[in-house]
N, C-alpha and C positions, 0 to 999 in steps of 0.2 A: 903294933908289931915293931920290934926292933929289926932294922935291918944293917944291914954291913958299914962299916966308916961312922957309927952314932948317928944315923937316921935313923926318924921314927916313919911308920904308916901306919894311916889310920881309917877303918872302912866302916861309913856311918849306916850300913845295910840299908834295908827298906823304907825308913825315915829320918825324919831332920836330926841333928844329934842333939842329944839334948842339954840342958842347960847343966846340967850334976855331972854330966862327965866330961865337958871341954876341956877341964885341966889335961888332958889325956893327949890333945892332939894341939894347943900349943906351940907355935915352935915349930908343926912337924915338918918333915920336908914334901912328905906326900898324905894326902889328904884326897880319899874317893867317894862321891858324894852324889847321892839322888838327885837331882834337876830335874822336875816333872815338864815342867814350860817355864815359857819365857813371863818376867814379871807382865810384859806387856800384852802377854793373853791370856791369866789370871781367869777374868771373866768369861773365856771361854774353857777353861781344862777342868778348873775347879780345883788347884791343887790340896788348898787346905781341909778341902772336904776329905780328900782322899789321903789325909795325912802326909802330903809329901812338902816340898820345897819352890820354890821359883829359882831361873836361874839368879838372880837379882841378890834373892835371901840367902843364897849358898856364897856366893862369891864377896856378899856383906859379911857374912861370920867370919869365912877366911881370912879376908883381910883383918878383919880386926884378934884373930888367935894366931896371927902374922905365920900363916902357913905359905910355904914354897911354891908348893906346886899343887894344882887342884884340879883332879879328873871328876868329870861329870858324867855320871849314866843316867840309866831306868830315866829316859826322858819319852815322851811323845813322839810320835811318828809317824804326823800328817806332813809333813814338809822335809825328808829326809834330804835333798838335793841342796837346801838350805839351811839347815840344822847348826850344821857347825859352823858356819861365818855366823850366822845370828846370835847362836846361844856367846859366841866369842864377842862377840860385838857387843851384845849387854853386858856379859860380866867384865871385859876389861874398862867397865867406864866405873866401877867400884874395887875390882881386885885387882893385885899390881906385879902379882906374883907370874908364875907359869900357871895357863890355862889348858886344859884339854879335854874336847869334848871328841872323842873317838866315835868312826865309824864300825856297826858293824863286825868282829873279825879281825880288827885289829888292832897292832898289836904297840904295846908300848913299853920298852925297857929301863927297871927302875935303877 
């Protein structure tokens, strides 16, 4: 999606995005992306069973299709109270951009 001032957005829905369409989001300045769990509980969520992502593997692609800003949904929600310092805390140890994992309801203006 093009948005206002030559920003792009780009929403990779219900799974990983795939390899044939990255050229697409590139560059973008926002980037919103599945995080099922954290790479570090893998073994416990199963994400790739369920075709999804880790925070780890989202915040690795971003970096390297040098995206801006990169919101995280459709995550897990055994640990809501600590959700978002953790999912932030592993991905800013690979991604260098803006991170954000939103609670709930709220809201974020692009």
């Amino acid at each position: 999606m093009e948005l206002r001032n030559d920003q792009t957005l780009i929403c990779c829905g219900d799974e990983p995005l795939k390899p044939e369409v990255e050229m697409y989001a590139v560059g973008s300045e926002w980037m919103l992306h599945e995080a099922f769990c954290l790479y570090s509980q893998a073994d416990i969520f199963d994400p790739y069973e369920k075709h999804h992502s880790t925070v780890k593997d989202v915040c690795n692609l971003a970096e390297r299709l040098g995206v801006k800003n990169l919101l995280l949904y459709h995550t897990e929600d055994k640990n809501l109270t600590e959700r978002k310092k953790l999912y932030i805390d592993e991905g800013t140890e690979c991604f260098h951009g803006k991170l954000w994992v939103p609670n709930d309801l709220e809201s974020i203006i692009l």
